[in-house]
C-alpha positions in Angstrom: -45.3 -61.7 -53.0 -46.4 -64.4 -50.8 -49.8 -65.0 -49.7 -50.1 -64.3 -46.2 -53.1 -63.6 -43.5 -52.8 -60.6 -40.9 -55.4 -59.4 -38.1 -56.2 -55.8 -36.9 -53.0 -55.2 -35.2 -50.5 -56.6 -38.0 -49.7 -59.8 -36.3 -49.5 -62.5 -39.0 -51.3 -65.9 -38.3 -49.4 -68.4 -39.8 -50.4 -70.9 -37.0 -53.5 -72.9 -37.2 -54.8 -75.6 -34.3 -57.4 -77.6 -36.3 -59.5 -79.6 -34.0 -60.6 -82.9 -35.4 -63.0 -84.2 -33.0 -64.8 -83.1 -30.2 -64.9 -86.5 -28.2 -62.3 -88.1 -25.9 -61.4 -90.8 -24.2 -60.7 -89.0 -21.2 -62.9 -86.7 -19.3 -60.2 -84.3 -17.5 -61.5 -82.3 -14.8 -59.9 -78.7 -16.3 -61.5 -79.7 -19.8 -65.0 -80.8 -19.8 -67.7 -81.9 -17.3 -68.3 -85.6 -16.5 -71.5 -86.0 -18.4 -70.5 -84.6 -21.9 -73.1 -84.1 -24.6 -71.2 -84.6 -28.0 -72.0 -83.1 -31.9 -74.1 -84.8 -33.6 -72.4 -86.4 -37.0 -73.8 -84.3 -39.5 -72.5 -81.0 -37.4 -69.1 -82.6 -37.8 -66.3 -81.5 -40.8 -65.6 -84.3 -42.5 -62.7 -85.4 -43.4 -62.5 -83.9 -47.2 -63.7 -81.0 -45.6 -60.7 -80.5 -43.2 -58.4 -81.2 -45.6 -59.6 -78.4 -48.2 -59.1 -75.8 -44.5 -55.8 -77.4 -43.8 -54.9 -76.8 -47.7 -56.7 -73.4 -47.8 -54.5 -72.1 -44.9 -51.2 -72.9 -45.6 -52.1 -71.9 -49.6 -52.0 -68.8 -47.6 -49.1 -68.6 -45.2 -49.7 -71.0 -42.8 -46.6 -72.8 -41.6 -47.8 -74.9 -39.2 -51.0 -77.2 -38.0 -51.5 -78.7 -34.9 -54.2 -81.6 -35.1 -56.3 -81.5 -31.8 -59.5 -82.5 -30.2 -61.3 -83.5 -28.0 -58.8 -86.3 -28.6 -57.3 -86.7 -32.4 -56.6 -90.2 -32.0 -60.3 -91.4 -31.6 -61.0 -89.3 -34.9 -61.1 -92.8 -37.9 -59.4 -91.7 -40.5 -56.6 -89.5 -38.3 -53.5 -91.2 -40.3 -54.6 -90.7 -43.5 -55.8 -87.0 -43.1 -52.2 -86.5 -41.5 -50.7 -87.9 -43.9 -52.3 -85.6 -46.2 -51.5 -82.3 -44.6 -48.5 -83.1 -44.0 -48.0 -83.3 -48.0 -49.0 -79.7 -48.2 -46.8 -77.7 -50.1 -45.2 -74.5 -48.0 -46.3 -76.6 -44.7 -43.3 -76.2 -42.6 -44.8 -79.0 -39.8 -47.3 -81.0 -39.0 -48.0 -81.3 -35.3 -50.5 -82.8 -32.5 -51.7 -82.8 -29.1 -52.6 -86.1 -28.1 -54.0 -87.3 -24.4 -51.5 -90.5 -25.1 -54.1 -93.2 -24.7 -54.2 -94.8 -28.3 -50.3 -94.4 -29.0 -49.1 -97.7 -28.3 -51.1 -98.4 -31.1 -50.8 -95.5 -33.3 -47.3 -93.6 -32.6 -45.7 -95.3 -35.5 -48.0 -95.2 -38.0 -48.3 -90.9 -36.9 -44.7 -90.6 -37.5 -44.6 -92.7 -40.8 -47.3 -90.4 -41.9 -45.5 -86.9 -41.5 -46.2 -86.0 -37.8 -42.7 -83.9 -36.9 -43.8 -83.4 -33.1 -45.9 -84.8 -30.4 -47.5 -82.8 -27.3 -48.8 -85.5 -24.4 -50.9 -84.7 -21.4 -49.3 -85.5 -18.3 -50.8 -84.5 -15.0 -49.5 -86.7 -12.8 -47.5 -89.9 -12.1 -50.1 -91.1 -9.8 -52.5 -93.9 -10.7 -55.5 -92.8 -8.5 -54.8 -89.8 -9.2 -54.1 -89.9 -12.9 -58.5 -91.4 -12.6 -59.3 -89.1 -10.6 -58.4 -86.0 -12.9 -59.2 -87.8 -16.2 -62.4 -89.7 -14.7 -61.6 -92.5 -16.6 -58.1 -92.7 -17.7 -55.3 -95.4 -16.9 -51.6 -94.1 -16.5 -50.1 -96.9 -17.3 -51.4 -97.0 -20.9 -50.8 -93.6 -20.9 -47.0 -94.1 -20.1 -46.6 -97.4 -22.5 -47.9 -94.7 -25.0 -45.0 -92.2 -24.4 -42.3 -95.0 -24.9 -43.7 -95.8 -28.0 -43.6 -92.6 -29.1 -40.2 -92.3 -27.7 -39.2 -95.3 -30.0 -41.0 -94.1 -33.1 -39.1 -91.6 -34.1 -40.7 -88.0 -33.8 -38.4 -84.7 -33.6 -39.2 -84.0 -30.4 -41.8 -84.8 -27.7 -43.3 -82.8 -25.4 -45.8 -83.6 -21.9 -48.1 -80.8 -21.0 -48.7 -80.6 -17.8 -52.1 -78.5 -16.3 -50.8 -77.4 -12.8 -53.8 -77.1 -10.2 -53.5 -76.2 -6.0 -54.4 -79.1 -4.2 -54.7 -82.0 -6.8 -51.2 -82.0 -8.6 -48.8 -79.1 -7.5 -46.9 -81.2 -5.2 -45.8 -82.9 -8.4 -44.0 -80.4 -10.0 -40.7 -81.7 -9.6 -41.3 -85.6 -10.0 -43.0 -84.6 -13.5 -40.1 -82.7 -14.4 -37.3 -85.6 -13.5 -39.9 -87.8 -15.4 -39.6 -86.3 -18.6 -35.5 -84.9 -18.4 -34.6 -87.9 -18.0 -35.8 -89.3 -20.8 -34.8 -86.8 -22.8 -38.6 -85.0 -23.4 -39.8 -81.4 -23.4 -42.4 -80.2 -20.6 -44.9 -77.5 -20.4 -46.4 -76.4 -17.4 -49.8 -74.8 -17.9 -51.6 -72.0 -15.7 -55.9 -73.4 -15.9 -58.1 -71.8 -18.2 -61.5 -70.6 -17.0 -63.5 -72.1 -19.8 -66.5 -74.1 -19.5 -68.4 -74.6 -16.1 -66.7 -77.7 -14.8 -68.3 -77.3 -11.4 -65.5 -75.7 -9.4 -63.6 -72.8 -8.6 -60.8 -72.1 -10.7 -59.5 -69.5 -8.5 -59.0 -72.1 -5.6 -57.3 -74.4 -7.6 -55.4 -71.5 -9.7 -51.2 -72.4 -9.6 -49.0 -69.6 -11.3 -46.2 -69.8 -13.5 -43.9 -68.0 -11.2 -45.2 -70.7 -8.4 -44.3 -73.3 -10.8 -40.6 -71.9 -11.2 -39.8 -71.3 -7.6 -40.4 -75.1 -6.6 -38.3 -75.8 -9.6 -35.5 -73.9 -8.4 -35.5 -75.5 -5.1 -34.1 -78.6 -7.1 -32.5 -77.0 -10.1 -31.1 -73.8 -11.9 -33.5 -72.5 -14.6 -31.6 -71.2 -17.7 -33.8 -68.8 -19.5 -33.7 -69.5 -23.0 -34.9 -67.3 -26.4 -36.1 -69.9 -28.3 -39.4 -71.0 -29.8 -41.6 -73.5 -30.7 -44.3 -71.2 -32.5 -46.5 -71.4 -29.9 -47.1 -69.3 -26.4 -44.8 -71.1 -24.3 -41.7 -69.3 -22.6 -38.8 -71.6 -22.6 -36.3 -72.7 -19.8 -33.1 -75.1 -19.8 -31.5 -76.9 -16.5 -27.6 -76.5 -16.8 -27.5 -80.7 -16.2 -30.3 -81.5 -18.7 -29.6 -79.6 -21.9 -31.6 -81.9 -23.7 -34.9 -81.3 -22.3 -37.0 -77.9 -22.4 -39.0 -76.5 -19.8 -41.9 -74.9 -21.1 -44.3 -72.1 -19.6 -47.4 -71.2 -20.8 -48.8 -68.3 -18.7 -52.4 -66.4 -20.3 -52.9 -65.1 -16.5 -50.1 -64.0 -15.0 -47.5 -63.2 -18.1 -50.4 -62.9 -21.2 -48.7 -63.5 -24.2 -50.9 -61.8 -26.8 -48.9 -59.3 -28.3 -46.7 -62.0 -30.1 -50.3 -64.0 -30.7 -49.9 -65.8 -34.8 -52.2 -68.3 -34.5 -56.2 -69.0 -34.6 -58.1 -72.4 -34.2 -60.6 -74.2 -36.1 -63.1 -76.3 -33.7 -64.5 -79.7 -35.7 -68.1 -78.1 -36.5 -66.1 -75.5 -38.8 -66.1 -72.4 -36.4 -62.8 -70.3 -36.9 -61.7 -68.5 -33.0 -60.2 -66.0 -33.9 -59.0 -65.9 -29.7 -59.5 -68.5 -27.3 -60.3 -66.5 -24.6 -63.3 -64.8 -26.8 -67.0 -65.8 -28.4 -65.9 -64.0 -31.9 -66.2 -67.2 -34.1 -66.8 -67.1 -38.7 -69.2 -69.7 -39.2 -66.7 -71.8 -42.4 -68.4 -74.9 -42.1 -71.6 -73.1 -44.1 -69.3 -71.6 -46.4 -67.3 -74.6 -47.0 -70.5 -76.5 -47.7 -72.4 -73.4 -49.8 -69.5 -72.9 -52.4 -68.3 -76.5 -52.8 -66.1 -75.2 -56.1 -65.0 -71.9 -54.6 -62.7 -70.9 -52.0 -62.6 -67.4 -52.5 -66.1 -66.8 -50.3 -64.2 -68.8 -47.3 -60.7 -67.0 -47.8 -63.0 -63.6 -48.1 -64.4 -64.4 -44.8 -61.5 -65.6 -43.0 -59.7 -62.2 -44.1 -62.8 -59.9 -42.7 -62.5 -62.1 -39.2 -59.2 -61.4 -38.7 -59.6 -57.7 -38.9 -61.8 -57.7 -35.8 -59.2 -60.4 -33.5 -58.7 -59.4 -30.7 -55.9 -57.3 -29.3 -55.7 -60.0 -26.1 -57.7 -62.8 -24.0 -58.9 -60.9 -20.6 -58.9 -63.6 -18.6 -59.7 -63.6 -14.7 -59.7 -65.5 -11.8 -62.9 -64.4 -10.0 -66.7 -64.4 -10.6 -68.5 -66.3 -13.1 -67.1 -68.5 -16.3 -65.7 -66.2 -18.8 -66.1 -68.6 -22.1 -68.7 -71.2 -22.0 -67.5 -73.1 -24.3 -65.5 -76.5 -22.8 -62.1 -77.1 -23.8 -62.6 -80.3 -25.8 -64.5 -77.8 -28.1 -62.3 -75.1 -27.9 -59.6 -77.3 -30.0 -57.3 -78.7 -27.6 
C-alpha cells in the first residue's frame, strides 16, 4: 500500500508549502511590518536540509510542493534546490509563489529546472500605489517579470491578488482584464489577521462575495468544479475560457473541511494550520538524527493527529496569530 500521511479527521495531506526564506524584497502592508527583524543564519534550514523534508514528504504521499517565502527568489541556491525536488520520485508538481521582482532574471532558468506553475502577487496596476502597499516595490519590474514568465514556458500562471477597502478594491475589474487578456489565472484573496501590521483589518476587510458582485457588473461568472489542489473556488467568464477566476475565502466561505495540506516555515517548524500556534519543532530533529528519518516521520505522524478541525478566524479585537506572514510560509 502506498505510504500516505492523515490528521485527526482522515483528511490526507498530500500538499506541502515549504517556505525557503523568510526575507523579501518587498515589505507588503498585509504581510509584515515596515521594520522587519529577520532569522538569524544559523536558525535557517539549509539547503541539504530542505531537500531531505521535500524528499521525506513526498516518500510519503506528498504530491505536491509549493516553494514560498518571505520571497523564494532572494533564497541563493533557489534553482538548484528546485531542480532537485522537482526530481523527486511520486512528485506530481513542483510549484511557487513568487512576489515577481527577480523574474526577469530567473523565469527561465525556474521553468528549465522543473517549476510546472507560477503564483505572482498582484495588488494593483498603480505605480504609487503598487509602493505604497509593498513599501518598496516597483511595478514595472514587477510586470516585465510576468511577461517573462509568460514567455518561459510554465503550465499555467496565476496573479494573486489581496483585496483591501479603501487601498485596492476599486481595482477589481482592471486586475481582472489585466490578466484574461493575457491569457493568466487570478485569485482574489480575503486578508488574513496575522501579525500586528499596525491597522485594523476589519476596516480594510473586502469579502469574496463583494469581490464577485463588482465582477458581475462587467461579466458573467461561470462557476466551475475544478481544482488546483489548493483552497481556491474557481470561476470562468463565458468570453475568456482561458483564464480562471480564483477565490480564496478563510472568512466568509472557510474551506477546512477539504483542508490536505500543512506548511513548513524556513527555521524547520511544521503548521499543522495557518490560522493556529500548533507547530513540531523538525529543524532539531532533522539536525539530532542526521542518519535517520524515522524520529522526523514519527513526529510528523503524532502532529497530525492533533490538526486542527478549522482556522477560527475573526474580524474583531486583537491579532489572532502573531506570527507575520513572511514567516507563516507565503
Amino acid at each position: 500500500m502506498d505510504a500516505h500521511l492523515l490528521d485527526g479527521f482522515g483528511r490526507r495531506i498530500d500538499y506541502l508549502r515549504m517556505s525557503v526564506t523568510d526575507r523579501c524584497d518587498f515589505r507588503c502592508v498585509y504581510c509584515m511590518a515596515e521594520d522587519m527583524t529577520f532569522l538569524p543564519r544559523q536558525q535557517v534550514l539549509g539547503l541539504e536540509e530542505l531537500y531531505r523534508l521535500a524528499a521525506l514528504f513526498v516518500a510519503n504521499g506528498v504530491k505536491k510542493i509549493r516553494l514560498t517565502g518571505g520571497e523564494p527568489l532572494v533564497r541563493k541556491g533557489i534553482v538548484g534546490l528546485c531542480e532537485r525536488i522537482a526530481a523527486l520520485p511520486g512528485l506530481r508538481e513542483l510549484v511557487m509563489t513568487s512576489n515577481g521582482s527577480q523574474l526577469t532574471r530567473l523565469a527561465g532558468p525556474l521553468a528549465e529546472a522543473g517549476v510546472k506553475r507560477l503564483n505572482i502577487s498582484l495588488d494593483t496596476l498603480r505605480p504609487e500605489r503598487f509602493r505604497a502597499i509593498t513599501r518598496t516595490g516597483d511595478l514595472a519590474q514587477v510586470l516585465a517579470g510576468i511577461d517573462a514568465a509568460r514567455e518561459a514556458g510554465f503550465a499555467r500562471i496565476k496573479l494573486n491578488c489581496v483585496v483591501m477597502r479603501g487601498r485596492n478594491d476599486d481595482e477589481v475589474l482592471d486586475l481582472i482584464d489585466y490578466a484574461v487578456t493575457r491569457g493568466l489565472d487570478i485569485s482574489f484573496i480575503e486578508e488574513m489577521p496575522l501579525g500586528e501590521v499596525g491597522r485594523s483589518r476589519g476596516e480594510s476587510f473586502f469579502s469574496s462575495d463583494q469581490v464577485r458582485e463588482l465582477i458581475a457588473t462587467r461579466h458573467s461568472l461561470l462557476d466551475s468544479a475544478e481544482q488546483s489542489g489548493g483552497p481556491a473556488r474557481y470561476a470562468r467568464i463565458g468570453e475568456y475560457p482561458d483564464s480562471r477566476i480564483g477565490f480564496i475565502s478563510p472568512h466568509s466561505h472557510n474551506f477546512c473541511a477539504t483542508c490536505n495540506r500543512v506548511r513548513l516555515t524556513v527555521e524547520g517548524r511544521l503548521l499543522l494550520c495557518l490560522g493556529h500556534e500548533h507547530a513540531i519543532d523538525l529543524r532539531a530533529l532533522l539536525r539530532r538524527h542526521p542518519e535517520s528519518d524515522q524520529p522526523l516521520l514519527d513526529a510528523i505522524h503524532a502532529g497530525l493527529a492533533r490538526k486542527p478541525l478549522r482556522h477560527e478566524f475573526s474580524l474583531d479585537g486583537d491579532v489572532q496569530v502573531l506570527r507575520f506572514m513572511n514567516a507563516s510560509g507565503g
